[in-house]
C-alpha positions in Angstrom: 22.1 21.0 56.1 22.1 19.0 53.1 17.9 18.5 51.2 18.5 14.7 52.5 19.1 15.6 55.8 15.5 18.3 55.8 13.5 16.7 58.7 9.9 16.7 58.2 8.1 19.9 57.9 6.1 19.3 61.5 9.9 19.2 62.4 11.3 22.3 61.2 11.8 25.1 63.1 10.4 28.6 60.9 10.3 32.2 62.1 8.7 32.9 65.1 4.8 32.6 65.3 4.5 31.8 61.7 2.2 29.4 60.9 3.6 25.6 59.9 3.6 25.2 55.5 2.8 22.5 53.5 5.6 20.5 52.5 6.8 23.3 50.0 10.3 22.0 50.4 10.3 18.4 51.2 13.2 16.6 49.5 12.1 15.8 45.6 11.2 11.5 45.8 11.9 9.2 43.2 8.3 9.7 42.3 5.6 12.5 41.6 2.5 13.6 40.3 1.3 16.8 39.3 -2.4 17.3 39.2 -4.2 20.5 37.4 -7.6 20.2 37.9 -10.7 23.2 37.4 -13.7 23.4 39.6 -17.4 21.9 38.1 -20.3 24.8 38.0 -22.3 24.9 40.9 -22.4 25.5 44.8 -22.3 21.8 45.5 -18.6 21.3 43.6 -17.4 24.5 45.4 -18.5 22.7 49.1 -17.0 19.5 48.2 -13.6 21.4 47.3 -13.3 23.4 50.1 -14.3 20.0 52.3 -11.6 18.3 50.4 -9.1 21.1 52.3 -10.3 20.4 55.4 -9.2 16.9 55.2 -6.4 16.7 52.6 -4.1 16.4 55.4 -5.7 13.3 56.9 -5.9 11.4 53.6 -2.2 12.2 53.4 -1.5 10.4 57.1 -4.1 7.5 55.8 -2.1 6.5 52.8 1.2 7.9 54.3 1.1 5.7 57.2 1.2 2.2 55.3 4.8 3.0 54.4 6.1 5.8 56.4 10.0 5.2 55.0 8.6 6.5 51.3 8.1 9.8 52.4 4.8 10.4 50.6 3.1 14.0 50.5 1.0 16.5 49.1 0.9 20.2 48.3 -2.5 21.9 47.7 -2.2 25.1 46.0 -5.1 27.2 44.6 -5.7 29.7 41.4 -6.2 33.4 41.3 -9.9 32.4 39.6 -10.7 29.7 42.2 -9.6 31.8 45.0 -12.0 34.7 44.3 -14.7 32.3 43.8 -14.4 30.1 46.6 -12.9 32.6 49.4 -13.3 36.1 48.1 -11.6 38.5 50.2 -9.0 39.2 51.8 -6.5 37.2 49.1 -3.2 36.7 49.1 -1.0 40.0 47.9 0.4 38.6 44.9 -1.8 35.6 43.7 -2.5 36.1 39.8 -3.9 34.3 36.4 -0.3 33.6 35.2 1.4 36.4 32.9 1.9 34.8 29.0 5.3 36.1 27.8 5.9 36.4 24.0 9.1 37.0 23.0 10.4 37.8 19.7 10.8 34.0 18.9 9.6 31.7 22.2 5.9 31.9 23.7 5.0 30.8 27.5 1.4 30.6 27.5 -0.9 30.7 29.9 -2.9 28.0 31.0 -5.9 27.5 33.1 -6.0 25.8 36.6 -8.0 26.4 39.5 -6.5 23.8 41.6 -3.0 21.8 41.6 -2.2 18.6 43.4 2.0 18.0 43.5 2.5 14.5 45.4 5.6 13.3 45.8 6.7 9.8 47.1 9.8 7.2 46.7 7.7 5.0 44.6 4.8 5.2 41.9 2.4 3.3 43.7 2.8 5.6 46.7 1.7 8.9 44.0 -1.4 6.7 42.7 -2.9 5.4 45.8 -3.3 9.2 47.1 -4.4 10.6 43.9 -7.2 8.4 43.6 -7.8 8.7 47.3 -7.9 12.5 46.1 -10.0 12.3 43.1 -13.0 10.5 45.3 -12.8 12.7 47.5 -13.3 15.2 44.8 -15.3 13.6 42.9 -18.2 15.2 40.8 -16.3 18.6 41.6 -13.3 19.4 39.5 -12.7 18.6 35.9 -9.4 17.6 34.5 -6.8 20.2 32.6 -3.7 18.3 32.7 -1.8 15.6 34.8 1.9 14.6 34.4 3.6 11.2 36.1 6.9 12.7 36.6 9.8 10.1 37.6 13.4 10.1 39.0 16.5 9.8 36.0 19.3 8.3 37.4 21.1 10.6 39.2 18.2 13.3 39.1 18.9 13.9 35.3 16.5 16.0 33.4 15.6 14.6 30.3 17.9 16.7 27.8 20.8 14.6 30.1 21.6 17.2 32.6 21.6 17.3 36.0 18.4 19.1 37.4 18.4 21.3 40.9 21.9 21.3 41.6 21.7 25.4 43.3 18.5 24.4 45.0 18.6 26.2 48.3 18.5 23.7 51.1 17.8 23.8 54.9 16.6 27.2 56.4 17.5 29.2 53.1 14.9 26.4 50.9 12.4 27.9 53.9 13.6 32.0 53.9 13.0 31.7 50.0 9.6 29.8 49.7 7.3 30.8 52.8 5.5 34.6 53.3 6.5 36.6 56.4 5.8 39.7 57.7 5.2 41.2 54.7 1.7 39.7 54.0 1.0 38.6 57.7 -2.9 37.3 56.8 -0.9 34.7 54.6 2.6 34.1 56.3 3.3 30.7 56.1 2.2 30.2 52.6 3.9 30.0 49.4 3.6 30.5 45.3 4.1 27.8 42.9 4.6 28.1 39.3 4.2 25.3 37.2 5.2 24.9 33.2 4.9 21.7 30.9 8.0 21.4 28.5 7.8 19.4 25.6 12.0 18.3 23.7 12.7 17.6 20.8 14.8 14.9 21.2 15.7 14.5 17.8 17.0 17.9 17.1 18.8 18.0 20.8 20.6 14.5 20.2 22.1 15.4 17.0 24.0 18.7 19.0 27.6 17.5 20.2 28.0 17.4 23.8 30.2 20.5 23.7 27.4 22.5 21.9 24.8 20.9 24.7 26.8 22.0 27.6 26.9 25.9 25.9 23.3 25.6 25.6 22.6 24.8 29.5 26.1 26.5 31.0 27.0 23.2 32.9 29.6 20.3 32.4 27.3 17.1 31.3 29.1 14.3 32.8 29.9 15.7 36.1 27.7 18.7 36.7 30.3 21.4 37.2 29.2 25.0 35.7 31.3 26.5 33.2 33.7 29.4 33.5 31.8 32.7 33.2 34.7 33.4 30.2 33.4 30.2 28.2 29.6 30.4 29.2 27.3 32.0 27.0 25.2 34.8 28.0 22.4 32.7 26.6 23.1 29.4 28.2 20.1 28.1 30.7 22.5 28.6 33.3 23.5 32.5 32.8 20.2 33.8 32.2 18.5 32.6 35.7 20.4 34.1 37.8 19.3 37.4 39.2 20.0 39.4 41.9 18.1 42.0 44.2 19.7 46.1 44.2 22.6 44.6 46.7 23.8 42.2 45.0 22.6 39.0 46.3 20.8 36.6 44.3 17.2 35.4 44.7 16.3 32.2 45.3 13.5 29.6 44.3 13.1 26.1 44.7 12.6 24.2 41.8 11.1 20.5 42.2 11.4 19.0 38.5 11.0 16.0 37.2 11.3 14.3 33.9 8.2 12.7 32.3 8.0 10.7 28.9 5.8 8.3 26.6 8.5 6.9 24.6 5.9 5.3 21.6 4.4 8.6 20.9 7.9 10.0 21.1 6.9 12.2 23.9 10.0 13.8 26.2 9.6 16.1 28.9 10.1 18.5 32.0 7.7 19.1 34.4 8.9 22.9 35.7 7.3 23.5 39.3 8.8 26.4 41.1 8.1 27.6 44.7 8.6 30.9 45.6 7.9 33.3 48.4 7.2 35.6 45.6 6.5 34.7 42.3 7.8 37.5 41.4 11.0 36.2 41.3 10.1 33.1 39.2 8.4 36.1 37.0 11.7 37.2 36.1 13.6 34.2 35.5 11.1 33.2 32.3 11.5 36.8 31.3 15.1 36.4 31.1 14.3 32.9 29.6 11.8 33.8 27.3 12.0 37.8 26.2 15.7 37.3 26.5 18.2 40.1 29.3 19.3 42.0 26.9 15.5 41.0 24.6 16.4 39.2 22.0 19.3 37.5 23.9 16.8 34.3 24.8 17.3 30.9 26.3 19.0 29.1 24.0 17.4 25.9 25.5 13.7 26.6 24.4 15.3 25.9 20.6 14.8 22.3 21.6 11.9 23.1 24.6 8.1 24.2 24.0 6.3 25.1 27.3 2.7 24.1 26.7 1.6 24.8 29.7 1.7 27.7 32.5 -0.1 28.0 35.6 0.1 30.3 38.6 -1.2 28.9 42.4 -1.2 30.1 46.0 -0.2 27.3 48.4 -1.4 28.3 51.8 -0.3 27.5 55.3 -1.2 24.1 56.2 -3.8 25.3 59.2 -4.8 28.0 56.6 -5.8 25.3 54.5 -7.5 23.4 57.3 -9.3 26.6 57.7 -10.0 27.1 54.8 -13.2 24.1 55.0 -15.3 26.9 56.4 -14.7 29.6 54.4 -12.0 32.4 54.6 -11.2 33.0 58.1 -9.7 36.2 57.5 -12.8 37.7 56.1 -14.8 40.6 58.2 -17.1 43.6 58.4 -14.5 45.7 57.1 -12.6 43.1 54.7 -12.7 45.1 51.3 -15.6 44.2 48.5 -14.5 42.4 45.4 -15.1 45.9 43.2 -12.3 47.8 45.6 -9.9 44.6 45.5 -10.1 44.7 41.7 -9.7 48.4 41.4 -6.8 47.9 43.4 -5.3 44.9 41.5 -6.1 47.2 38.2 -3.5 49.9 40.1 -0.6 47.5 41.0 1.8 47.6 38.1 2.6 44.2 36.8 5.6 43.0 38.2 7.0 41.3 34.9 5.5 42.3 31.4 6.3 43.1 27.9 5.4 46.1 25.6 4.0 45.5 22.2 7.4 46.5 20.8 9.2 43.9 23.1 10.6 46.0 25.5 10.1 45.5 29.3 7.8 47.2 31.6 9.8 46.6 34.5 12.4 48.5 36.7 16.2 47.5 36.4 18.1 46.0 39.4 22.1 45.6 39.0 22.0 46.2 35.1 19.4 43.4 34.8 15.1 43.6 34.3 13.8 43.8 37.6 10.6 44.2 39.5 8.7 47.7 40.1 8.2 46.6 43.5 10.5 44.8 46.6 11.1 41.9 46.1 11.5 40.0 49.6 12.9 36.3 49.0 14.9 36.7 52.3 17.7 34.4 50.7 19.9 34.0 48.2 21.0 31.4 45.3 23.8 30.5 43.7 24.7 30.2 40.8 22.7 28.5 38.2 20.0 28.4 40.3 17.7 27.4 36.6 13.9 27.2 37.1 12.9 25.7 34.0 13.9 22.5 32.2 
């Protein structure tokens, strides 16, 4: 199954009882918006925001239905902050304020975000008509941080010129690596999504040949084939985003990028968004990218590519997020108080971080930086499966 051929969500068939996701892994449009918005003080902002879940699904089928063939749609995904203050607990296992990696020469900071809005359609118009339908609906309740108008180049070119998403997973294996199972049952069905601003420099990018680009990213530029593991640098885009798990097999995300620019201010960019069924995963690819596998041995491609941004977001089940308008329905009598959740969170080592001296805190899997902990993806990659611009 080809990401063309992906039916609808409401038509895919997932594991067993799990409950039905957003549309994580609907096929990337021509079009997109990516919305980062914080929550206004006050009990009346946090009402209207949890209202706005109950019914985000409706406004999509309002707008949606004008034009069916463009295939609009909407992912709602929620902050580590926003979650404790809306919903408490229980929370999902692995939802987090976004790590900032500093490596010896490349920063990816950390940004804030309580809420993000990633709508995708086949045409512009489609993207602004449910965004402002969104923003009334929110209105008075969230404040701005940032919002990107991401578009389709040509043949889904990223703005340094290359080919974007080729070693997306597609059809059940997009699903196996982007929805939570078994191993967080409260929250199967949901997802994590990290997303990353990337500013070029065009200037300094352009003037490379194109031999000296494709080294830089590990891929051919005109026709998109990856380059010989004998002639592709171990710090090409390409060579330091794969990773595997202790077997061998590599782990998957699925990356929905798109290019965004303002050509007068000389503004050129990616918009990184990565779904994951751990972020985990995603984690350890801007390790690799940033600190560098071995450190030191960075991304060559952030010599032309600032991240400005980075921001980490739970993206429930869509009858989680329904649910969701009354409050957390998983909460109990014997749910755990916010002091024993964060005594717990204080316990869990930190599944991707660096030392003052630059060395990692993490485990090793197959010669590589890996996680302390299991990492469950349940699918694998291949290669160049690149997260970031």
């Amino acid at each position: 199954m080809t990401a063309s051929s992906i039916p609808p969500l409401s038509e895919t068939t997932v594991a067993s009882g799990q409950p039905g996701p957003q549309p994580v892994v609907e096929q990337q449009g021509m079009a997109a918006h990516f919305i980062v918005l914080n929550i206004a003080p006050g009990a009346a902002a946090e009402e209207t925001v949890r209202a706005f879940f109950g019914n985000a699904a409706a406004l999509v089928r309002s707008v949606g239905r004008r034009l069916p063939e463009l295939r609009l749609s909407m992912v709602v995904g929620i902050g580590s902050n926003a979650w404790d203050r809306l919903f408490g607990t229980p929370r999902p296992a692995h939802l987090h304020v976004f790590k900032e990696l500093q490596g010896g020469k490349h920063r990816a900071p950390s940004t804030p975000g309580d809420l993000l809005l990633h709508i995708r359609a086949q045409t512009v118009s489609m993207c602004f008509e449910l965004a402002m339908q969104a923003m009334r609906a929110l209105e008075g309740a969230v404040e701005p941080v940032d919002e990107v108008h991401g578009f389709r180049y040509f043949d889904a070119r990223s703005m340094v010129g290359f080919v974007d998403g080729t070693e997306n997973p597609e059809g059940q294996e997009a699903l196996e690596a982007t929805l939570i199972g078994t191993e967080d049952p409260d929250f199967a069905g949901g997802s994590y999504v990290i997303v990353q601003k990337y500013l070029h420099d065009m200037t300094a990018w352009n003037q490379l040949p194109t031999e000296e680009q494709e080294r830089v990213i590990g891929r051919t530029k005109h026709d998109d084939i990856e380059l010989a593991d004998d002639v592709k640098p171990s710090n090409s885009h390409v060579a330091l985003n794969v990773v595997e798990d202790e077997n061998g097999n590599e782990l998957a995300i699925v990356r929905n990028n798109l290019p965004f620019a303002t050509p007068s201010r000389g503004e050129y960019g990616t918009y990184f968004i990565g779904y994951a069924r751990d972020p985990a995963v995603t984690e350890l690819m801007l390790t690799n990218m940033f600190i560098g596998r071995p450190p030191g041995n960075y991304d060559r491609l952030l010599d032309f590519s600032v991240a400005v941004t980075g921001t980490l977001f739970f993206v429930p089940s869509q009858a989680l997020l329904e649910a969701l308008a009354d409050g957390n329905p998983l909460a109990g009598d014997d749910a755990p108080d916010a002091a024993e959740t964060a005594e717990t969170a204080a316990s869990t080592p930190s599944p991707v971080a660096a030392s003052a001296a630059g060395t990692l805190q993490i485990g090793s899997l197959k010669g590589q930086p890996q996680l302390n902990r299991t990492t469950s993806s349940g699918g694998s990659a291949q290669p160049g499966s690149e997260p970031a611009p």
